[in-house]
Every structure is written in C-alpha cells, then in structure tokens.
C-alpha positions, -999 to +999 in steps of 0.1 A: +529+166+756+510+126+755+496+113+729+465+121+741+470+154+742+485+158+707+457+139+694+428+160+705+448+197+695+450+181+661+417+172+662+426+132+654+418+112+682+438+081+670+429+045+685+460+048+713+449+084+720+413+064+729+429+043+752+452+069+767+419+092+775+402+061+789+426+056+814+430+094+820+402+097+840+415+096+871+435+130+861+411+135+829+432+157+797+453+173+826+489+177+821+510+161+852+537+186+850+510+217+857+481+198+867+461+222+843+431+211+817+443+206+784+438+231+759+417+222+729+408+248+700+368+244+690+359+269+660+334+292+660+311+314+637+320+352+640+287+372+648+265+348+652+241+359+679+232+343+702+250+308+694+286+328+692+297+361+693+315+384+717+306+409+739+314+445+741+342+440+762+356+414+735+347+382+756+334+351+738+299+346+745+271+325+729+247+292+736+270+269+715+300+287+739+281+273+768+278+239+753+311+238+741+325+247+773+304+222+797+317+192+772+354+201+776+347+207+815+333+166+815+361+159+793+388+173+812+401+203+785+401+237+788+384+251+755+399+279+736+374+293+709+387+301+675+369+329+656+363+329+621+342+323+592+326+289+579+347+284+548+380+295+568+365+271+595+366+244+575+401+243+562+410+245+598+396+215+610+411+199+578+445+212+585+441+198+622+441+236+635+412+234+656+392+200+669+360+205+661+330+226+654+314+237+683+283+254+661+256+232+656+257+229+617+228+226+594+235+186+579+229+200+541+244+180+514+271+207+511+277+207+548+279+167+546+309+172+520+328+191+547+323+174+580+311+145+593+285+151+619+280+141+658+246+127+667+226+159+677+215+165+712+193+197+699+162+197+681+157+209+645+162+241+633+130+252+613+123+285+595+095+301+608+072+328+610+070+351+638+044+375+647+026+397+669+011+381+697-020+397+689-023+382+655-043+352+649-035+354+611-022+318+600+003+325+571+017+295+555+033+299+524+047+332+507+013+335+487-005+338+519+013+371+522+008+385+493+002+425+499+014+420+530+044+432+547+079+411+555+106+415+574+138+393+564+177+397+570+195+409+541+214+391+519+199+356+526+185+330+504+150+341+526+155+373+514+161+363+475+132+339+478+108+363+493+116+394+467+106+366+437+075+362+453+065+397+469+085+421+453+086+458+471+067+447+500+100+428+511+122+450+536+151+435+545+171+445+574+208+440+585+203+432+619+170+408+625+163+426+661+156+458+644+129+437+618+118+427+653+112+458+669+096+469+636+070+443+640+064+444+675+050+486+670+033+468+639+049+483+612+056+444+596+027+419+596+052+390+599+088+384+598+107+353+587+134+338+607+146+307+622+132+295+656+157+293+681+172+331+667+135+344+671+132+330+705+160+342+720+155+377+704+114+378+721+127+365+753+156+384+763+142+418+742+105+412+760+090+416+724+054+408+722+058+388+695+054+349+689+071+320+671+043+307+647+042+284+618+067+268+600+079+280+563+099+253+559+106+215+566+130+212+596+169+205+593+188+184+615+219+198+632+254+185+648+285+195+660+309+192+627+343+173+630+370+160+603+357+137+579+366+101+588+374+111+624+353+085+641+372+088+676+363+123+680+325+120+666+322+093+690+337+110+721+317+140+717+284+118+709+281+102+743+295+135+757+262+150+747+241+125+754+253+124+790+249+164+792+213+154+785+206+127+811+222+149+836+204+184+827+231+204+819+220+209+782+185+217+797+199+244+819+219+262+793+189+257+770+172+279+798+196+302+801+195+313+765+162+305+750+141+302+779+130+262+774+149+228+765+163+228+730+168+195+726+126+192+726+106+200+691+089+232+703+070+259+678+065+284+700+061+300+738+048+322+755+061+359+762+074+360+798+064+392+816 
C-alpha cells in the first residue's frame, strides 16, 4: 500500500502523503496492482434520518452519504461508511480508525474540543418552528405558546426546555414524522424542529405544513476531522468548494430537501 494510501485510512494526511496525492492524479487514490479506488472509512451517525441511516434492506442511505460519496468519487477513493454513535465516533477518528466525519457537525464549543472542522459548504442549521400551512400565527418565543399545543422529539434538550416553560401541553414524540403527521390533521398548533429535518420530512411525506420562524440563533456546521490534521481539513475544504462551483452539492441538495442547502432559506413551498 503507498504512502498515500496509508495516510488517508489513518485519517493523517502527512506532508509526503500531500505530495504523493498531488501527483496521483493522473491515476487519483487508485492502487496500480488492481486499478481499484482506494478505500477510505468516513463515520457516520446511526439513525439519523435523512443525513444517514439505512434502508430496510440494510443499505447506507442518507444526504451526508451522498456528499460523502461525490467527494471520495473527485478524490479518487471508494468510501466505506462506518456506523456508530458520536461519542464512539470520536475515539475512532482519534485512534486513526476512520478519516473523517462525513456528518455535518454542529461547531459547539464541546464539538470544537473533539474535531477540528472543514470550512462548511452548507448553510446553518437553525431550530425552527413548523406549521400548518394554513396558519398565519407568528410564534416566536416559547411564551408565545403558552396554552398552546407542541410537538417535540423526546429526550432532547427542546424537549427539557419546552416542559420548563409549558408543562402538560408538551407531547413529545419518538419519531418527529409522527409529531408531523399529528400537526398536519391539526391536532398540534406548532412543532419544534430543525430546518433541513423538517424540510425533508414536508417534502418527501407531502405534508401541508411549513418551515416558519426561527427559535433559535443559527449554528454553523462542518465535516469533523482529527484535531491538528490540517492536510485532511484542507483537502476536503476545496473538495467542497469545488462540488459547489460545479453543482453537484446543488443537485444532491435537490435530491433530498428539494432546494440548495448551501443557501440561507426559512422556508418553501409544499410541492403538489
């Protein structure tokens, strides 16, 4: 195996391993004994619909899987996902196991201590209200919905938050398409969840429902790699920027949500 090629499944890119992949282009991350893509291992959350999950057949499926799998196809590697938690993540990447993250991470301070980030190519994630389409309520703050009726996920900090401030009229759900369905026959006046989860649920479930204001301030997001791994964060960096100069992020952001990600967007329209 080259340098290169031990480099990127330990999730190191040292500064020979740079110049190796610059002047593998020709025959990018391919091995010249099989003439086959490299194999590089990217983590991924478990049950994270619909950035990563699998299917019912067991197949790996997901936005970020999409992503993931268009950078290592411009980078010459054939991705392999690994499945698992955050925390179990984490020590992966530390350990050299896998190469990177291929979730886009909230950049919280206790995400900063873990990885280092690559510039994001997607716009913020925000918490948000969503709605009925028919509702022209504006709800703002958790005091604006005071005798009104919520819908969170379960065992969240939302969830937490909203009980201190509502009580009873909180019902929290373990799956957020059923809070969804819920609202859309009107038996919720709101639900709280963030954007890009909501949008992909009222798109591809034909809710009539809508993405509406903002309960929170928004948090940037990045692919997370070893701390100190500056070859990597790099690599991937302009990998992303060129996916958006040459649409490719557009067209998976399509795919899955139904408009371009990497553009600050509250809401959209239901399509029929």
């Amino acid at each position: 195996m080259t340098d290169w090629c031990q480099s990127v499944q330990s999730g190191v890119l040292t500064r020979r391993g740079s110049l190796l992949l610059l002047c593998s282009w020709a025959l990018p991350g391919r091995s010249l004994a099989t003439d086959r893509p490299t194999p590089v291992k990217v983590g991924f959350l478990r049950n994270y619909k619909p950035f990563s999950y699998r299917d019912a057949n067991g197949r790996p499926m997901g936005f970020d899987l999409d992503v993931a799998s268009r950078l290592c196809e411009i980078l010459g590697l054939r991705l392999e996902p690994v499945f698992d938690s955050v925390e179990n993540l984490a020590e992966r990447l530390k350990r050299g196991e896998i190469a990177w993250m291929g979730n886009q991470l909230l950049t919280t301070p206790e995400n900063r201590r873990r990885f280092d980030f690559v510039r994001p190519a997607y716009a913020s994630i925000q918490l948000s209200g969503v709605q009925h389409e028919d509702d022209e309520r504006d709800f703002l703050s958790l005091e604006d919905l005071l005798g009104k009726r919520l819908g969170v996920l379960a065992a969240t900090g939302v969830e937490e938050q909203a009980r201190g401030v509502l009580g009873k009229n909180v019902k929290a759900y373990d799956h957020i398409e059923n809070a969804l369905h819920d609202l859309a026959h009107q038996r919720l006046d709101i639900v709280l969840e963030e954007n890009l989860i909501a949008d992909y649920h009222i798109m591809h479930l034909q809710l009539p429902l809508k993405v509406a204001s903002p309960f929170a301030a928004p948090i940037p997001v990045g692919l997370g790699v070893r701390k100190g791994d500056r070859e990597t964060q790099e690599k991937l960096s302009q990998t992303l920027q060129g996916m958006l100069r040459d649409g490719s992020l557009s067209r998976i952001s399509e795919k899955w949500f139904g408009y371009d990600v990497s553009r600050s967007r509250v809401s959209h329209p239901v399509t029929r």
